[in-house]
MARBASE-27973 format. One record per residue (C-alpha): residue number from 1; residue in one letter; x, y, z. Coordinates in nm, 4 decimals, decimal comma. Layout:
+-----+--------+----------+----------+----------+
! num ! residu !        u !        v !        w !
+-----+--------+----------+----------+----------+
! NUM !      A !        X !        Y !        Z !
...
+-----+--------+----------+----------+----------+
REM end
This chain:
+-----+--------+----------+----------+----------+
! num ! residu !        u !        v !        w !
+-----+--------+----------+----------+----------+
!   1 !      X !  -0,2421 !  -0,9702 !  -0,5899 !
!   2 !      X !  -0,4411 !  -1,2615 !  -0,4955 !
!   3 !      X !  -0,7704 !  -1,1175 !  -0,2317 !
!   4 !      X !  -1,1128 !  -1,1815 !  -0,3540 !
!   5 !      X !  -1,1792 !  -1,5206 !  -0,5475 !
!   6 !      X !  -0,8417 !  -1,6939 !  -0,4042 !
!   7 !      X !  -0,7775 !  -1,4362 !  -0,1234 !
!   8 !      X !  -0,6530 !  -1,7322 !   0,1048 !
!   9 !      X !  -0,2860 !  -1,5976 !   0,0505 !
!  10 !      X !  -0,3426 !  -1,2434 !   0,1604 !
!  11 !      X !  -0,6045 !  -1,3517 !   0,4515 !
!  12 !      X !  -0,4473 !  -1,6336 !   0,6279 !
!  13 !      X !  -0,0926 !  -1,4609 !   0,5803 !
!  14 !      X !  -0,2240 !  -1,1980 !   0,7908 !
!  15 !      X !  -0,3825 !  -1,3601 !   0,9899 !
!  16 !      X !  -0,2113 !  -1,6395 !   1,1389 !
!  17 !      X !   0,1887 !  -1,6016 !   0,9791 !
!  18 !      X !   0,1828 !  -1,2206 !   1,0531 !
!  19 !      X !   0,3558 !  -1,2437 !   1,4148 !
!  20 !      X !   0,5836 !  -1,5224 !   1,3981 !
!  21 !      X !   0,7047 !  -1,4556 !   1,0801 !
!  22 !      X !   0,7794 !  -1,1345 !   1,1762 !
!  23 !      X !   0,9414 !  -1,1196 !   1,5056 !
!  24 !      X !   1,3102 !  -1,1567 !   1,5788 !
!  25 !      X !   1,4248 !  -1,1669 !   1,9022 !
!  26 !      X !   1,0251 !  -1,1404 !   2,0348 !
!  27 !      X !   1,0551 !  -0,7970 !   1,8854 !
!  28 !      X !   0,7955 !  -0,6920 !   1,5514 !
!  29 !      X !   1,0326 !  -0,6630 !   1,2922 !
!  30 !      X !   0,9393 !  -0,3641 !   1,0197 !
!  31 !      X !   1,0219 !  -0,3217 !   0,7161 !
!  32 !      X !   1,1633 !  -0,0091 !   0,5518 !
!  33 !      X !   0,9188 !   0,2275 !   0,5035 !
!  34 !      X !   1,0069 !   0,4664 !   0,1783 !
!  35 !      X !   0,9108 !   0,8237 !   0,1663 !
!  36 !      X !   0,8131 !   1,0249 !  -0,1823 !
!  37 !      X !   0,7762 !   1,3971 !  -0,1824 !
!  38 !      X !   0,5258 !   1,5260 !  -0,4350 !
!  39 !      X !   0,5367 !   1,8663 !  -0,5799 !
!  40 !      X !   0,2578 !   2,1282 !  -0,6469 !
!  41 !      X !   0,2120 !   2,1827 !  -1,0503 !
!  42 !      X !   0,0505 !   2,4725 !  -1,1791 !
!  43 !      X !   0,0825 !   2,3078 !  -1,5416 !
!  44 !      X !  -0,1917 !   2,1173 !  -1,7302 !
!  45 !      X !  -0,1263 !   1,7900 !  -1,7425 !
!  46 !      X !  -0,2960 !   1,6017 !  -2,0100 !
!  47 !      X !  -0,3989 !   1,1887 !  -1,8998 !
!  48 !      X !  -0,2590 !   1,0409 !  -2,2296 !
!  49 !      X !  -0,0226 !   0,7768 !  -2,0848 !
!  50 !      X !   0,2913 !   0,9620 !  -2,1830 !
!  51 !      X !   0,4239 !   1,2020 !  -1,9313 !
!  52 !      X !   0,5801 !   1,4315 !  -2,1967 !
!  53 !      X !   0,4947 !   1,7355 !  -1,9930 !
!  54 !      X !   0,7763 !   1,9525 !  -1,8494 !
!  55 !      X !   0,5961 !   1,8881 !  -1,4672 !
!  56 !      X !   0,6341 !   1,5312 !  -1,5623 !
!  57 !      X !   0,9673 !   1,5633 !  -1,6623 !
!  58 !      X !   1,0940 !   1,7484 !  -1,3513 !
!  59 !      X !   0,9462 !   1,4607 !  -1,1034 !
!  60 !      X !   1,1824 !   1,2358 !  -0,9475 !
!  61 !      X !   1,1348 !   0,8550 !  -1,0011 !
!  62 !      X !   1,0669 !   0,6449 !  -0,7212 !
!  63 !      X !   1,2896 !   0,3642 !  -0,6072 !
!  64 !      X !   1,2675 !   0,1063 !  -0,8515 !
!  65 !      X !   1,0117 !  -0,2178 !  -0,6667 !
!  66 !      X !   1,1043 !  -0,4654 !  -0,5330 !
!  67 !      X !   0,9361 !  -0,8001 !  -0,3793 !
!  68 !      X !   0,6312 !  -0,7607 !  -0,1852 !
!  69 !      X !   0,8534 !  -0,9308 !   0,1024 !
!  70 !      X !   1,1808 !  -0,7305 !   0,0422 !
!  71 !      X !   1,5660 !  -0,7909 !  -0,0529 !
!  72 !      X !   1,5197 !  -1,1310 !   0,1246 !
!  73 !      X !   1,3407 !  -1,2203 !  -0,2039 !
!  74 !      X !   1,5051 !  -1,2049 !  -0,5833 !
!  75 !      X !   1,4877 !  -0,8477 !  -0,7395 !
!  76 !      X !   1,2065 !  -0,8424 !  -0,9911 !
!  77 !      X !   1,2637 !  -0,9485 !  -1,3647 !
!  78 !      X !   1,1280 !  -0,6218 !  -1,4907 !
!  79 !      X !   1,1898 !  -0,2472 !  -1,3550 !
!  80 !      X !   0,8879 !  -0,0451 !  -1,2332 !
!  81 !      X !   0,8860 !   0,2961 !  -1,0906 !
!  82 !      X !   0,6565 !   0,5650 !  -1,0583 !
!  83 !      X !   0,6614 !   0,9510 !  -0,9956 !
!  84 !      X !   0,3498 !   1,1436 !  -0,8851 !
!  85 !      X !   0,2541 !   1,5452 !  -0,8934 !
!  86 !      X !  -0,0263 !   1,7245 !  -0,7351 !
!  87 !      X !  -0,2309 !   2,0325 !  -0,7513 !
!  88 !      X !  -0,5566 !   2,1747 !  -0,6000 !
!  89 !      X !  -0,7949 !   1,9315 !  -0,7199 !
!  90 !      X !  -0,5679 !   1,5406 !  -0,8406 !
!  91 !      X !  -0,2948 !   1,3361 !  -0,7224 !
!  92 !      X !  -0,1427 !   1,2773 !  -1,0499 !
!  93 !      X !   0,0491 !   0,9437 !  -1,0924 !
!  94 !      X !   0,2968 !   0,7734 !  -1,3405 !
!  95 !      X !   0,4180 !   0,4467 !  -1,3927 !
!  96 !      X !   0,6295 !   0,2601 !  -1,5560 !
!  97 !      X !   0,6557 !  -0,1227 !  -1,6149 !
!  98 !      X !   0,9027 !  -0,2801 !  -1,8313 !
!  99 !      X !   0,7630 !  -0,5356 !  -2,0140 !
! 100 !      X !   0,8728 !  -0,7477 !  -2,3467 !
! 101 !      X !   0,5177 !  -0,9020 !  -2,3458 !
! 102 !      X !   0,2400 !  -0,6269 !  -2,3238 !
! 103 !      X !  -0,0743 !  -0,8789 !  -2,2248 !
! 104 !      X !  -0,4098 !  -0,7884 !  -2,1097 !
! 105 !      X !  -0,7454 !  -0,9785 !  -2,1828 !
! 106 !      X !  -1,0049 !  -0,7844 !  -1,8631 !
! 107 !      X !  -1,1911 !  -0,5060 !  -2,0586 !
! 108 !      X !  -1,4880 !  -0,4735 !  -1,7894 !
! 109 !      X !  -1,4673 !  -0,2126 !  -1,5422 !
! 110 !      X !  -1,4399 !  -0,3902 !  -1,1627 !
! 111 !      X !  -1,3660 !  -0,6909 !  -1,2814 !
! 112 !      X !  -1,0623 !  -0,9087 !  -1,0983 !
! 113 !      X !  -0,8269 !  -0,7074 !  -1,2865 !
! 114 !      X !  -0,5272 !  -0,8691 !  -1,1238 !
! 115 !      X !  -0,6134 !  -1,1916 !  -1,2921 !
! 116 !      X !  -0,3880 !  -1,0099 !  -1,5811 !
! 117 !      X !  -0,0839 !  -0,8214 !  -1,5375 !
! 118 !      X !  -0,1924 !  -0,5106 !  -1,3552 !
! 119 !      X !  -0,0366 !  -0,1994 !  -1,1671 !
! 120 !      X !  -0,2026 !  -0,0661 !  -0,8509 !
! 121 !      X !  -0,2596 !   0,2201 !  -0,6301 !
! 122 !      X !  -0,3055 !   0,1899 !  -0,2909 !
! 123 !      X !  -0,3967 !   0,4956 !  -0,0835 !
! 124 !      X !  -0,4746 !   0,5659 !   0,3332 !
! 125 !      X !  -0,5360 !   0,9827 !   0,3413 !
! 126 !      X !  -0,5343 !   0,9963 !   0,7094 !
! 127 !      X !  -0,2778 !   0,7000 !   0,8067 !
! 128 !      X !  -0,5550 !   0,5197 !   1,0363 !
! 129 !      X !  -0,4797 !   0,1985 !   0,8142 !
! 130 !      X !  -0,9119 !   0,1978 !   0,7560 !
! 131 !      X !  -1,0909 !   0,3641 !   0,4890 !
! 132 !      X !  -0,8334 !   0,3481 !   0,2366 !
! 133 !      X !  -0,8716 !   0,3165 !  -0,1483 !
! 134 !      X !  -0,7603 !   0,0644 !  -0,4165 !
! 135 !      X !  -0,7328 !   0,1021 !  -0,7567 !
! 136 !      X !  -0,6418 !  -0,1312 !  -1,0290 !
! 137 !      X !  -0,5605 !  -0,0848 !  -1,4309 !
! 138 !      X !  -0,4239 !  -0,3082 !  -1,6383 !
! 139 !      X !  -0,2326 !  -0,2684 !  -2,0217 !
! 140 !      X !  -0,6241 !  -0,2404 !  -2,1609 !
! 141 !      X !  -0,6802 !   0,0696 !  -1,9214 !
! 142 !      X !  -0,9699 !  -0,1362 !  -1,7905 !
! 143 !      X !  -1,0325 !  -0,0160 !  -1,3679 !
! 144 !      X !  -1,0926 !  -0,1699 !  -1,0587 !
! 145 !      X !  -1,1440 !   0,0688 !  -0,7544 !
! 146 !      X !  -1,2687 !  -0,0265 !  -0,4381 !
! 147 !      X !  -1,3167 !   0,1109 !  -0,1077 !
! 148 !      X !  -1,1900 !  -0,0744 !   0,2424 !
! 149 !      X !  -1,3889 !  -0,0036 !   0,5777 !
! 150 !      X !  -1,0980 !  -0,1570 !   0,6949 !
! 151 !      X !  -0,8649 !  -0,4812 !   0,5967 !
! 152 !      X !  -0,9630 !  -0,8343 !   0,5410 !
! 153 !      X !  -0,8015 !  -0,9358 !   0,8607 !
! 154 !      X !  -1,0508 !  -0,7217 !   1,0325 !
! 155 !      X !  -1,3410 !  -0,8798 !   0,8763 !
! 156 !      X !  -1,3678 !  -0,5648 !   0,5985 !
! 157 !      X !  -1,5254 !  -0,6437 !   0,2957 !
! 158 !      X !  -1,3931 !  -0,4755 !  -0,0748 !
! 159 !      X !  -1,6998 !  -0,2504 !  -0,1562 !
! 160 !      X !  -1,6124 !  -0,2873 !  -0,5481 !
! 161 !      X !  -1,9432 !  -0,0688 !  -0,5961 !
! 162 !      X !  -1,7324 !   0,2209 !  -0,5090 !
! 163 !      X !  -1,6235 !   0,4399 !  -0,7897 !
! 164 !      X !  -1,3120 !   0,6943 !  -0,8112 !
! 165 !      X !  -1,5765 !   0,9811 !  -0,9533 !
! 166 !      X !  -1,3988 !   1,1766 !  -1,1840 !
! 167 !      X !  -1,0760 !   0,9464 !  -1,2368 !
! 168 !      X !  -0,8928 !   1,0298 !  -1,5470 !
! 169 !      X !  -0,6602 !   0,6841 !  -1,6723 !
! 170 !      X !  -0,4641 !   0,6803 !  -1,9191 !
! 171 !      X !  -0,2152 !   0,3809 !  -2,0682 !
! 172 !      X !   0,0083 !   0,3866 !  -2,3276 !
! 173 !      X !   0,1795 !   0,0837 !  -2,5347 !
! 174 !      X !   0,5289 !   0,0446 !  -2,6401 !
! 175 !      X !   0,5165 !  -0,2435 !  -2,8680 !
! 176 !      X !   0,1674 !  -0,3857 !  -2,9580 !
! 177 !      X !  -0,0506 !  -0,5578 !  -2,6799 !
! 178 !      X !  -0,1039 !  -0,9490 !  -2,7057 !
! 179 !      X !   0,0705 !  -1,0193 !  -2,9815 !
! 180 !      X !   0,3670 !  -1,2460 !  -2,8979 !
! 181 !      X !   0,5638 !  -1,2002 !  -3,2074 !
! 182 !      X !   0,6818 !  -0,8776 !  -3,1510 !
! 183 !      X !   0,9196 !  -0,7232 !  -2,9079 !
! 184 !      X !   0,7645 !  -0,4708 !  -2,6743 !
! 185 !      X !   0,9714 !  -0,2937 !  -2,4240 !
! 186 !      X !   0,7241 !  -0,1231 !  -2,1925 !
! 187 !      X !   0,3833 !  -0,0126 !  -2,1006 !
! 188 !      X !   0,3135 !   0,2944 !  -1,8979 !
! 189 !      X !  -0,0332 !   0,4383 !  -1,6839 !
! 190 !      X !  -0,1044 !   0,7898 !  -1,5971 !
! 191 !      X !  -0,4152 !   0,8791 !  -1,3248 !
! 192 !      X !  -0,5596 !   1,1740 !  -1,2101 !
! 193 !      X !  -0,7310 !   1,1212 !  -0,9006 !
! 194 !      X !  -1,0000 !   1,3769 !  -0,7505 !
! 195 !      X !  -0,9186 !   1,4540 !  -0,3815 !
! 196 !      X !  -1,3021 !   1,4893 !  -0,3884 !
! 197 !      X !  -1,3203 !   1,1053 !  -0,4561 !
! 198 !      X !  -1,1427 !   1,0680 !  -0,1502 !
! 199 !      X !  -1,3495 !   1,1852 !   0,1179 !
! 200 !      X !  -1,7290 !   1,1348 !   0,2770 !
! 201 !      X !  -1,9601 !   1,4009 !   0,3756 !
! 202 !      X !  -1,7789 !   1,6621 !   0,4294 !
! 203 !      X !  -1,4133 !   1,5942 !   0,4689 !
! 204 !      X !  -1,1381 !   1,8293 !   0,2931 !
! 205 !      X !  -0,8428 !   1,5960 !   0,1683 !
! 206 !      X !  -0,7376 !   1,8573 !  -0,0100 !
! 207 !      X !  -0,3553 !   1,8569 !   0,1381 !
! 208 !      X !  -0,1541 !   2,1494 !   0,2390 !
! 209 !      X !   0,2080 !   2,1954 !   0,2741 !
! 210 !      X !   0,3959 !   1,9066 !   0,4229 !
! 211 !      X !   0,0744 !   1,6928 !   0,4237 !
! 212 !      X !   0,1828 !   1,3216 !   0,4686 !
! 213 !      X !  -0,0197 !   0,9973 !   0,3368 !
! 214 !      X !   0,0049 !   0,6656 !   0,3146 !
! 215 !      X !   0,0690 !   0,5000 !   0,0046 !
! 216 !      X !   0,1947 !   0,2089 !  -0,1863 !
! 217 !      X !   0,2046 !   0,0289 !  -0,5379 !
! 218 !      X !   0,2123 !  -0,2908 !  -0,6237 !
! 219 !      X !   0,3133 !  -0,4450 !  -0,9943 !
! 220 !      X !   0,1149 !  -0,7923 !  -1,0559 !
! 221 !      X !   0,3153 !  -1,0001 !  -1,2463 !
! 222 !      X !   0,2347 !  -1,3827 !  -1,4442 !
! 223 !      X !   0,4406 !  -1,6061 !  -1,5936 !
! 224 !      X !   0,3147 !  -1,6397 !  -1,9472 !
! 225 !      X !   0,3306 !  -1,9059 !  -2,2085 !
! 226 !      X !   0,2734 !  -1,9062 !  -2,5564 !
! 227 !      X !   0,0432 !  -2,1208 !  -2,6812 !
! 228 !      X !  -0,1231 !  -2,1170 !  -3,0059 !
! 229 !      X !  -0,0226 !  -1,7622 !  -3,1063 !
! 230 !      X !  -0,1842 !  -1,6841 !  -2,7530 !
! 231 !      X !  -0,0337 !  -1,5906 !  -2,3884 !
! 232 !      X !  -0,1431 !  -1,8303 !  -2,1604 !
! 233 !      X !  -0,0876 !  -1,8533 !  -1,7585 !
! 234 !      X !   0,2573 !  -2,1037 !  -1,6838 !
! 235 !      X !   0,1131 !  -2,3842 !  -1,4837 !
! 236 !      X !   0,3202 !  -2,5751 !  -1,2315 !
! 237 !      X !   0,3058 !  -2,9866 !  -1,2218 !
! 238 !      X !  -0,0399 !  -2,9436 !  -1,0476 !
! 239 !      X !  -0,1769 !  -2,8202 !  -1,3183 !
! 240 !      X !  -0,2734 !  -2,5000 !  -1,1898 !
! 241 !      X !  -0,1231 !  -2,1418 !  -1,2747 !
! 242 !      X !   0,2050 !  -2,0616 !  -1,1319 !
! 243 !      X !   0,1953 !  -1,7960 !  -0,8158 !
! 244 !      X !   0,1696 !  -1,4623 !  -0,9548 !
! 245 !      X !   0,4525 !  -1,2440 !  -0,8379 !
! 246 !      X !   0,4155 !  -0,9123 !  -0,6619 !
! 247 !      X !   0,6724 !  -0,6035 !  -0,6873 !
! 248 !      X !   0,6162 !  -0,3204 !  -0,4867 !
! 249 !      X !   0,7683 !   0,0444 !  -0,3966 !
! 250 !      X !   0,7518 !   0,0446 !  -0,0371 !
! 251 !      X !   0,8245 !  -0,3618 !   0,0685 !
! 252 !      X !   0,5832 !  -0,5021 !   0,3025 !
! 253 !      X !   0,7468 !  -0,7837 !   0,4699 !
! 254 !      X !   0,4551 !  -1,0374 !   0,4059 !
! 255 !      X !   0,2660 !  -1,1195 !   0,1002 !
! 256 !      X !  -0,0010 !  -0,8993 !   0,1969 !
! 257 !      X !  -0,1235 !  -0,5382 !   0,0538 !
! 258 !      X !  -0,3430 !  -0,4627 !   0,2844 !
! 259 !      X !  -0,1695 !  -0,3798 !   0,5782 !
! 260 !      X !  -0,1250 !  -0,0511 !   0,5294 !
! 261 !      X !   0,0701 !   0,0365 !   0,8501 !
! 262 !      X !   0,3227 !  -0,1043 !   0,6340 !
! 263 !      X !   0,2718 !   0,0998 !   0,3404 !
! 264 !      X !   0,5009 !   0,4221 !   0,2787 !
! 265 !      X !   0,5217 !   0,7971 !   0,2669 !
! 266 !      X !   0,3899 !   1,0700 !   0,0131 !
! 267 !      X !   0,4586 !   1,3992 !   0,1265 !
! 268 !      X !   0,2666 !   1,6463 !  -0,0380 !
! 269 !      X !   0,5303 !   1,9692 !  -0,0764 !
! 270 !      X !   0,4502 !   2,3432 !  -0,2913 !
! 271 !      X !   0,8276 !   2,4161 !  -0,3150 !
! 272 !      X !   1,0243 !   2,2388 !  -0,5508 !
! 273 !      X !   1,3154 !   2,2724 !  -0,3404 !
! 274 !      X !   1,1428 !   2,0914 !  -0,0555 !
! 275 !      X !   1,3593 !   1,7608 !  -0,1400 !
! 276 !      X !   1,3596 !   1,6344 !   0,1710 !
! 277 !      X !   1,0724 !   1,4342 !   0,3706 !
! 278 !      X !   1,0210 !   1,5992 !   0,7201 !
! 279 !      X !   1,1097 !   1,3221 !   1,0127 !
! 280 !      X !   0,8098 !   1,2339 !   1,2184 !
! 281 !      X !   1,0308 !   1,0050 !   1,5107 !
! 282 !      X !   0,7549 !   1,0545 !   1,8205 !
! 283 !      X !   0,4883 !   0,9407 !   1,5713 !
! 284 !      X !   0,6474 !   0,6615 !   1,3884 !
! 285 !      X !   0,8365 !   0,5666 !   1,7021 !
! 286 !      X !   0,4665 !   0,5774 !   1,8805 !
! 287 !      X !   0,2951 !   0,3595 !   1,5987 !
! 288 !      X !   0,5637 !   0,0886 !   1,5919 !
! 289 !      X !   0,5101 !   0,0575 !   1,9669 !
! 290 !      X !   0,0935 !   0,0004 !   1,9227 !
! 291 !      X !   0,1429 !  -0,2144 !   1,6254 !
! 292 !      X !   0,3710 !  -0,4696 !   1,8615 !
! 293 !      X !   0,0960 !  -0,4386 !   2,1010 !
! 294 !      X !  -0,1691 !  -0,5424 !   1,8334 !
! 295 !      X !   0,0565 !  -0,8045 !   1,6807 !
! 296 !      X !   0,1227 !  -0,9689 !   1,9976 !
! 297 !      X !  -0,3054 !  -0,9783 !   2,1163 !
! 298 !      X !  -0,3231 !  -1,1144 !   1,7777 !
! 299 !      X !  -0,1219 !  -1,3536 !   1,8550 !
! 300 !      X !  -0,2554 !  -1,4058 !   2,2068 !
! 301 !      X !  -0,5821 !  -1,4627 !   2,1543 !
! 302 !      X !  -0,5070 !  -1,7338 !   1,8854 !
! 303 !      X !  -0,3343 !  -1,9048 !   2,1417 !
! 304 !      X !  -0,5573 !  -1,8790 !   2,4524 !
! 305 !      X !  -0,9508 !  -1,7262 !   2,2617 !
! 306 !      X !  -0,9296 !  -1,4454 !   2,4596 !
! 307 !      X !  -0,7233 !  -1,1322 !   2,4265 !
! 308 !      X !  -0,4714 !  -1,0468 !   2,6955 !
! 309 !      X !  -0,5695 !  -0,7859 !   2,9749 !
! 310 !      X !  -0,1841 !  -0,6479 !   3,1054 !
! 311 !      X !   0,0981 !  -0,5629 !   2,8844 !
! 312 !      X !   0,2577 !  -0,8072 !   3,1022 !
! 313 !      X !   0,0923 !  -1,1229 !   2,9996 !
! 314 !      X !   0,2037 !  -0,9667 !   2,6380 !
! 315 !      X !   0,5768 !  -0,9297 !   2,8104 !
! 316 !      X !   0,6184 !  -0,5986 !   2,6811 !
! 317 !      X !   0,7210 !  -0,2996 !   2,8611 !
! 318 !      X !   0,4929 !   0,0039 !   2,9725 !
! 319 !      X !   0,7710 !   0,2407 !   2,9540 !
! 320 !      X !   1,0023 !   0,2869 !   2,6362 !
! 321 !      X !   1,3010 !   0,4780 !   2,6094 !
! 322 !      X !   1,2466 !   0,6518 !   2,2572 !
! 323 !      X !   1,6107 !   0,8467 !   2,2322 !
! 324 !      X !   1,7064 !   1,1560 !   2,2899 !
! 325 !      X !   1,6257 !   1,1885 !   2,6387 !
! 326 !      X !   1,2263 !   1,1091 !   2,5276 !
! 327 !      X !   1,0099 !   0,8351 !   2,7074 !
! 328 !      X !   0,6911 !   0,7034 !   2,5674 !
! 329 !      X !   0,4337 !   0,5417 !   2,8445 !
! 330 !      X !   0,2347 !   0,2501 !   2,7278 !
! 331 !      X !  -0,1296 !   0,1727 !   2,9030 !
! 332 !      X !  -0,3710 !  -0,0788 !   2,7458 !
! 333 !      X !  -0,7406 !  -0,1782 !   2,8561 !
! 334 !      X !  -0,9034 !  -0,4599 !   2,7841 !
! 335 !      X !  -1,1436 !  -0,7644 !   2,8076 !
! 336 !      X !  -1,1567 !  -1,1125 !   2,6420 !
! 337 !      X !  -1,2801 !  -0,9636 !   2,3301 !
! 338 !      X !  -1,1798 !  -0,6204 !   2,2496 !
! 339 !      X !  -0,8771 !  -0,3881 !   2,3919 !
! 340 !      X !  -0,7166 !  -0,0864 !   2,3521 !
! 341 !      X !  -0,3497 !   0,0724 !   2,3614 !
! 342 !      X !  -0,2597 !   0,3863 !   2,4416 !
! 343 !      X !   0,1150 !   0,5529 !   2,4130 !
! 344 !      X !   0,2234 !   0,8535 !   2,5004 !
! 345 !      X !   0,5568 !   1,0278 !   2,5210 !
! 346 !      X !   0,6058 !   1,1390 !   2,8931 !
! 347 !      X !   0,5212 !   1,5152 !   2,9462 !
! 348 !      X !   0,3517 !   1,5740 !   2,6403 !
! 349 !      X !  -0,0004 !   1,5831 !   2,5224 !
! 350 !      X !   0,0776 !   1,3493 !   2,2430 !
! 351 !      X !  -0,1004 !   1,0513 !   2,2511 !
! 352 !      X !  -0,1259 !   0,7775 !   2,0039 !
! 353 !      X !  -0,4052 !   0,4404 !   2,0337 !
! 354 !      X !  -0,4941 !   0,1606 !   1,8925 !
! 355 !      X !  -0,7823 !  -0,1192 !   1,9084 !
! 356 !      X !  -0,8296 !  -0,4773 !   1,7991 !
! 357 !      X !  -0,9420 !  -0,4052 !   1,4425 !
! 358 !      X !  -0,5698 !  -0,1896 !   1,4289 !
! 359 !      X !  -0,7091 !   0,1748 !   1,3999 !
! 360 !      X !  -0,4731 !   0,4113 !   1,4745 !
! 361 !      X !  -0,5366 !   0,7559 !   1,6026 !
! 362 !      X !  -0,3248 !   1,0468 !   1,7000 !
! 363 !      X !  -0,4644 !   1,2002 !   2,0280 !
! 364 !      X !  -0,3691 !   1,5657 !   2,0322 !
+-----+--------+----------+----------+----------+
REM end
């Protein structure tokens, strides 16, 4: 989706729509966040762009995507789903995008691959929502992968020198790519990511047993003329290319990819009868409560250049009944340019916080 050369969507939806378009009521307003649970393979799987193994066969699909925003937009043209294995050493991944008009033209390696029709992979190991991973293939199997210190609305820059070391990619065509004429029906992508791309110094992302990530995908889509024997870009009356459209697994709410607190859930299971994603209430219930706390500054220091230093001035409690007879207790520091927000559910030592680039981290 649109981020580097004409990023203005992403950027400025983050950073000045974000809380008012997503408040009802004064309260943050979430989006559904879906959950996938990955199996352990002990099969070879082959990166050919096909899937045909029986490991392959036995993984459930995902939820077909929707619109980056959710059902308050049309349901995509095209179906897209993907399924995803694991074992010691990859995150294997498969998708599938319907598609009568298999287009690509990007054959360079970290180019702007979304500038074509592309599928992407966006990954957050430890659920912080900084230092996460994007990759990018289009029909031509050409990459983009990039590393995030942390979002654009943060001030993080894409470090597009970054390389997935050992990433096998794979795409396969059926129908015949760029050519108009014919009638294609699909195009699919298979990746096999190294944990050991994953990590710095000496961090072990291998995952274990019930191991949860964040993750999301997102399906760029153009609307496509034929001109000349040629695909070209629709343009509106201005001249210019029509929006490009963005389908995703796991909806975000805004038009936005990187905000990965909004991203979903792979669970990383060794059973295949683990079906079911474990719950995780205290800790989502804990994160929704910082990320209303970080909307809000966001929204408060817009409005008066300064953050705000009481949950007060915010009008937000400092103690939230979570259910079930639980209580989380909400403190936050700060001065006019930084802050920090603690929760913690009462008579417990769990303890979630956040600060004013939106890092999250559990407190045990």
């Amino acid at each position: 989706m649109c981020r580097f050369l004409c990023g203005a969507r992403s950027i400025f939806t983050s950073l000045l729509l974000l809380p008012a378009a997503l408040t009802v009521n004064g309260q943050t307003v979430f989006p559904e966040q879906l959950n996938y649970v990955s199996h352990r393979t002990g099969d070879s799987i082959t990166i050919d762009g096909r899937a045909s193994e029986t490991a392959w066969q036995k993984a459930p699909w995902s939820e077909v995507f929707g619109d980056i925003e959710g059902s308050k937009k049309p349901r995509p043209t095209y179906q897209t789903r993907v399924k995803m294995l694991w074992n010691d050493d990859y995150l294997f991944i498969f998708a599938e995008l319907e598609e009568p008009h298999i287009q690509a033209s990007l054959r360079k390696r970290d180019t702007i691959i979304y500038h074509d029709n592309d599928f992407e992979v966006f990954i957050d190991p430890n659920g912080d929502t900084h230092q996460y991973y994007e990759i990018e293939v289009n029909a031509y199997n050409t990459i983009l992968d990039l590393f995030m210190g942390k979002p654009y609305r943060n001030g993080g820059p894409a470090m597009i020198t970054w390389n997935a070391r050992g990433l096998k990619s794979a795409v396969h065509h059926y129908g015949t790519i760029n050519k108009p004429g014919d009638n294609d029906t699909a195009w699919t992508v298979e990746m096999a990511i190294p944990f050991s791309a994953l990590g710095f110094y000496n961090w072990n992302l291998r995952p274990q047993e019930n191991t949860r990530w964040r993750i999301n995908f997102s399906r760029v889509q153009w609307d496509w003329d034929v001109v000349n024997g040629s695909y070209v870009k629709r343009k509106g009356k201005n001249g210019r290319p029509l929006p490009e459209h963005n389908w995703v697994w796991s909806p975000q709410g805004i038009v936005d990819m990187h905000a990965p607190e909004r991203w979903g859930n792979l669970w990383f299971r060794a059973q295949d009868n683990s079906n079911v994603a474990a719950p995780l209430p205290e800790d989502e219930k804990a994160r929704r409560l910082l990320w209303e706390v970080y909307y809000k500054q966001q929204q408060y220091r817009r409005q008066k250049g300064k953050y705000a230093t009481s949950l007060q001035a915010l009008s937000l409690p400092n103690i939230v009944n979570g259910g079930g007879g639980k209580q989380f207790d909400i403190e936050m520091e700060a001065i006019s340019r930084q802050f920090t927000a603690r929760v913690e559910l009462h008579n417990s030592q769990l303890t979630w916080s956040i600060d004013q680039e939106g890092r999250i981290t559990n407190d045990k």
